[in-house]
N, C-alpha and C positions, 0 to 999 in steps of 0.2 A: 535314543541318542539326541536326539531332537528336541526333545523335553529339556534334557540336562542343558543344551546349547541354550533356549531360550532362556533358565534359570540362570545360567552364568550372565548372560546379557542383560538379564534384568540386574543381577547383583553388581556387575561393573558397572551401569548407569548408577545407583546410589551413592555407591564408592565414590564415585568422580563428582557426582551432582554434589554430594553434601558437601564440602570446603569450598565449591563455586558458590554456594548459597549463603554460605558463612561470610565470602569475600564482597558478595553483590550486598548484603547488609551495609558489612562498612564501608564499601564506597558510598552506599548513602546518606550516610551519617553526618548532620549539619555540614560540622567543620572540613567536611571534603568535598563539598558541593561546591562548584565552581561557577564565576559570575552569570546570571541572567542572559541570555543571549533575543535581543530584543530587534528583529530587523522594520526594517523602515523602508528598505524597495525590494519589494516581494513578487513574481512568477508563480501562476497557478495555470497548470491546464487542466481540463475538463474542466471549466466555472461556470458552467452555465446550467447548471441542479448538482444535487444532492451537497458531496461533500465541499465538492471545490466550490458552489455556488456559497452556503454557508462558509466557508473559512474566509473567503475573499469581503464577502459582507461584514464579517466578524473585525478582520482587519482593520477593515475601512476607516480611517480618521484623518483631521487634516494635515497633518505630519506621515502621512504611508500615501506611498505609491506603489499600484497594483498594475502587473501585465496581467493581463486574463486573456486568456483564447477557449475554442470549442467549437465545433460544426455547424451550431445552430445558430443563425448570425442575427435573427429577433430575439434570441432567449439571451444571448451575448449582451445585446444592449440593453436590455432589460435591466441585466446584473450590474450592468456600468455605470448604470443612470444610478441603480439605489445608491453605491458605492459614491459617487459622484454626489450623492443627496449630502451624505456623510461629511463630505469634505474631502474626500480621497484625490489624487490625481490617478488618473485611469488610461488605460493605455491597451488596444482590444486589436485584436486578430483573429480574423476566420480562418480557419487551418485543423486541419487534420492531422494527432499527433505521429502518423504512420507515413508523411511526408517528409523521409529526411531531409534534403533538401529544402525545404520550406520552413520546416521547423530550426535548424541550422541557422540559415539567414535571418531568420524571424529574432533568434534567442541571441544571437552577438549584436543585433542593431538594439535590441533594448538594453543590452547591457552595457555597450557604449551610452545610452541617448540617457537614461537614467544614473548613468557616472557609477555601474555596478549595483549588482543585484547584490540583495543580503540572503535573500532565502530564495529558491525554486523547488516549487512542489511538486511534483509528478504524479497526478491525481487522473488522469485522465483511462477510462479502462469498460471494458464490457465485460459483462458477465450472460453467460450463457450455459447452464451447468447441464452436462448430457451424462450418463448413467445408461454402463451395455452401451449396445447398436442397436439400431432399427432393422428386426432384422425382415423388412421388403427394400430397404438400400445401405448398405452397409458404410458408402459414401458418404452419407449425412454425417457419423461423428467427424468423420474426417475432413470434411470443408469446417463444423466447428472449432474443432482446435487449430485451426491453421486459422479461422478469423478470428479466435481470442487469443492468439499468440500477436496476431502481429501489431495491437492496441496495447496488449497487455504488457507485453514484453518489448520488441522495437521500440511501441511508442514510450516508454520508459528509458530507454537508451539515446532516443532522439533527444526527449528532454535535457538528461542530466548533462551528456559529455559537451555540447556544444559552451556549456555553461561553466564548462572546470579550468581550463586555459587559462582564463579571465581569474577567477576567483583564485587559483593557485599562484599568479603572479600578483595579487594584493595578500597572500595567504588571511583571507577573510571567505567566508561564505558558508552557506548550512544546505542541504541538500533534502531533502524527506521524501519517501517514496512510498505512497499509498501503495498496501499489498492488501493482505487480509486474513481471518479466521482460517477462511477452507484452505488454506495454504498447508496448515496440516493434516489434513482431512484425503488421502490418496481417492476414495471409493466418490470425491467430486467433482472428477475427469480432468481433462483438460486446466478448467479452471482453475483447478486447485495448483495445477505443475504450471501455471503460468503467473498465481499469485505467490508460489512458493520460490521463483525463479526472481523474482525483482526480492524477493524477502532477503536469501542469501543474499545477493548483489548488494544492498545495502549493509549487511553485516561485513561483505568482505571488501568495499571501499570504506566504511568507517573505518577500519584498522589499516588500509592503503593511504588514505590521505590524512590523517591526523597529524602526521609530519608538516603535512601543508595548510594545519593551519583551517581547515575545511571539515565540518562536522558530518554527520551521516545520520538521518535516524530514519527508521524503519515503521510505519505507520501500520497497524494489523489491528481495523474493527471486526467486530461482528455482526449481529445485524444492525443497522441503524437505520429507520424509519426515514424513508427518504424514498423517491420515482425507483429506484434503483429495486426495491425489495419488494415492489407491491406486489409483483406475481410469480412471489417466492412463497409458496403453499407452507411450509413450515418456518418460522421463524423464532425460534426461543431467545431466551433474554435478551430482548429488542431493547436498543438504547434508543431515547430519543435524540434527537438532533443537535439539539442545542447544548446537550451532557456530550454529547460526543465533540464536540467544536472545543469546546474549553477542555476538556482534556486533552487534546490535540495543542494546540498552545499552548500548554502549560508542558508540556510533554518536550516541546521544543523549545520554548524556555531553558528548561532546566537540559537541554539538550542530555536527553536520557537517549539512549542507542533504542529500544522498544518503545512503543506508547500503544498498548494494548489496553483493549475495552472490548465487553467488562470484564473487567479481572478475573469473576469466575469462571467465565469460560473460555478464557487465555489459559489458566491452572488448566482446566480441563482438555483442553485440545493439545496443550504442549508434553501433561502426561498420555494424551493416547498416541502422539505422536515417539516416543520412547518405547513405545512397544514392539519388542522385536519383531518382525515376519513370522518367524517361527510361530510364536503364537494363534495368529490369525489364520496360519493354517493348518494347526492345528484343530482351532473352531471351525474350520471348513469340514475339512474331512467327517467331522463328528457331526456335522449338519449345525453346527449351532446357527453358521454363519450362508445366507441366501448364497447358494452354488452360478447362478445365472439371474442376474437383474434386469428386471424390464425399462425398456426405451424410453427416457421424463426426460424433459429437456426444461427448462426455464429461462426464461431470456427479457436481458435490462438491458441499458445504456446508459453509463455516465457521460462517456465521452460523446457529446449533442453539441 
């Protein structure tokens, strides 16, 4: 019975996928692509490495003004002086995005003090991927997901809402929220249910606030060569940095709801992620599938 369940599951995901695929064609289609969207005072937290530090630098010219924040308050100014080399007006805060109250006050005074934000990124996030428990303390996975929930996830909520008020009464503004691959990936713990949890949120406020005028798009890399992945033991099709940045910007540009990189392994994660349960336990029982995984942890910082 179980078989048959998972066949019908697969056969209704086609049914339904193939006329959304037909539809997402032509909405791309020159003549329905809609103006450029090109901001000019822009919000980045975590800017102090990997992605935020990159897009913030990318930005930089002397018509953009950048808020940039991060925990590391020499690697902050590091990032502000290049941006500032550029010609940027720069505008830096040490804070931590899991301070709502900080982050709050922080994000309505810039967005008075700069006469409105265009874009705020929500890039700021740790990764620490645990696989099983350890099993001499079983506590350890459980202090990790509760400290990549509260970066991951809070600090993504601190960002955005302080910043919608504002932008819904000029009904102007664009929103992007750094998630990732393993989002769909269940077997990459925690992390994955806290990159997969800002994923949704931005798919289901892009269809909330479009009323208002207010864009949404959902940022999901893979790996990308950055502090972030050095002691990440496997990494397949690494993008580098600088491929990854201009996609991102073009991506929001064209204010497309996904900007996924790279594509093949966006196709690839997004169909294993269609795969019914049924199946995977069904490759359990049969042994295909490891019964009891051993205790790997890996651990980065964006948000510094």
């Amino acid at each position: 019975m179980s078989a048959l369940v998972a066949i019908a599951q697969i056969a209704a995901n086609f049914l339904i996928l193939g006329p959304l695929a037909v539809a997402a064609v032509i909405e791309l289609l020159p003549g329905r692509r809609r103006p450029k969207i090109v901001p000019k005072k822009i919000l980045i937290t975590g800017a102090t490495s990997g992605i935020g530090e990159a897009l913030a630098t990318r930005y930089a010219s002397p018509s953009i003004t950048l808020a940039l924040t991060g925990r590391n308050a020499r690697a902050l100014q590091t990032v502000a002086d290049k941006c500032r080399a550029k010609g940027a007006q720069v505008l830096t805060t040490t804070l931590d995005v899991v301070d709502e109250d900080g982050m709050r006050s922080w994000i309505v005074s810039v967005d008075e003090q700069v006469g409105g934000l265009d874009l705020v990124v929500a890039n700021a996030g740790v990764s620490e991927v645990t696989f099983g428990f350890d099993p001499q303390d079983a506590s350890v996975a459980e202090e990790s997901a509760r400290k990549l929930f509260a970066p991951n996830v809070n600090g993504v909520l601190n960002t955005i809402y302080p910043a919608l008020p504002a932008m819904r009464l000029r009904r102007h503004g664009q929103i992007a929220i750094v998630s990732s691959m393993a989002s769909f990936l269940p077997r990459a713990g925690p992390y994955s249910a806290s990159k997969a949890a800002v994923r949704y949120l931005a798919i289901s406020l892009r269809a909330g606030l479009h009323a208002d005028g207010i864009s949404v798009c959902s940022i999901v890399p893979g790996y990308v060569k950055s502090p972030m992945t050095e002691n990440v033991k496997s990494t397949p099709m690494m993008v580098e940095m600088d491929d990854a940045i201009e996609a991102i910007v073009k991506g929001l540009e064209d204010d497309v709801s996904v900007i996924a990189f790279p594509w093949t392994m966006y196709v690839l994660a997004w169909t294993f992620n269609i795969i019914p349960p049924t199946i995977f336990d069904i490759f359990a029982r049969n042994g295909l599938l490891p019964s009891r995984m051993s205790y790997v942890t890996n651990k980065a910082e964006n948000q510094k």
